[in-house]
C-alpha positions in Angstrom: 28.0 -18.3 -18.6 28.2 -22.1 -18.3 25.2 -22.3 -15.8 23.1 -20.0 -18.3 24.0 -22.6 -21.3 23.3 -25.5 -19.1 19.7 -24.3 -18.4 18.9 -22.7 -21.7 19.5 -26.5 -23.1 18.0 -28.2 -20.8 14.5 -26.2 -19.7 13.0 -26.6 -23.2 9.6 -27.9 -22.3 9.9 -27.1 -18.4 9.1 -23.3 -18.3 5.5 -22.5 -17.1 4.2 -20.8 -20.0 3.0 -22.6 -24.0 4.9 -20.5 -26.4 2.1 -21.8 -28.8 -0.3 -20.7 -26.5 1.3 -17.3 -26.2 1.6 -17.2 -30.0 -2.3 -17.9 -30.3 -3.2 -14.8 -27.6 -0.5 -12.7 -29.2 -2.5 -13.2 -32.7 -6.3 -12.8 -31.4 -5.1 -9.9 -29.9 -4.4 -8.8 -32.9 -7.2 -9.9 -35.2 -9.7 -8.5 -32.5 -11.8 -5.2 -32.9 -10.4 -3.6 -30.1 -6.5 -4.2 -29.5 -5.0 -4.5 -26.2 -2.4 -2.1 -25.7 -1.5 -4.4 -22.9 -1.3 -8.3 -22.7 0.3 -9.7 -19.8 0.9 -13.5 -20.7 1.0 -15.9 -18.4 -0.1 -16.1 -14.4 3.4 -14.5 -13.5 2.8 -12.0 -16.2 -0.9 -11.0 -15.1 -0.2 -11.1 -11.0 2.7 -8.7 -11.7 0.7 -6.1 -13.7 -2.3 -6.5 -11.4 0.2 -6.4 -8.4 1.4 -3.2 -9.5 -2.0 -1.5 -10.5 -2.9 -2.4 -7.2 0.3 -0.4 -5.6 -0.5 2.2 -8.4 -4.3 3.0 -7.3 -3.8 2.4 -3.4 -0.6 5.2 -3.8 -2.9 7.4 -5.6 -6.2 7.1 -3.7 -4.0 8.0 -0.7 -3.0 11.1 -2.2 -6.3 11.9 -4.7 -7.3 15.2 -2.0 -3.5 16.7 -2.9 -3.7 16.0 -6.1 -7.4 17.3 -6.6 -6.5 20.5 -4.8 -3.9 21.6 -7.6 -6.9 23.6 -9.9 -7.2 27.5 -10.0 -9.4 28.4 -7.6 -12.6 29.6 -9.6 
C-alpha cells in the first residue's frame, strides 16, 4: 500500500493525459448533436479500443460464411 501512496503523491502532473483536457472532450461530447456512446480518451485509451475492433472484425470476417449460413433455408 505504501508504494501506491508514494506514487499517488507524487505523479500529480506526470501522467500522460490533461484531466482538463479530458474534462473539455467529456463536455463537447455532451453538448454535441449526436452523442458518442463511446469516447476513448487519450492515445492509450483510443489504441486499445481500435486494437480490439481490430481483433473483433478480423475474428468475425474469419467466421462471417458460418455465421451467414445460420438462416432457414427459403
Amino acid at each position: 500500500m505504501g508504494a501506491t501512496r508514494t506514487m499517488v503523491a507524487t505523479g500529480d502532473g506526470e501522467q500522460p493525459g490533461d484531466p482538463a483536457k479530458a474534462a473539455a472532450a467529456i463536455r463537447a461530447a455532451l453538448a454535441a448533436e449526436r452523442t458518442p456512446l463511446h469516447l476513448p480518451l487519450g492515445d492509450d485509451g483510443v489504441d486499445a479500443v481500435l486494437g480490439h475492433l481490430d481483433g473483433v472484425r478480423a475474428e468475425i470476417t474469419a467466421w462471417e460464411k458460418v455465421a451467414r449460413a445460420t438462416a432457414f433455408d427459403g
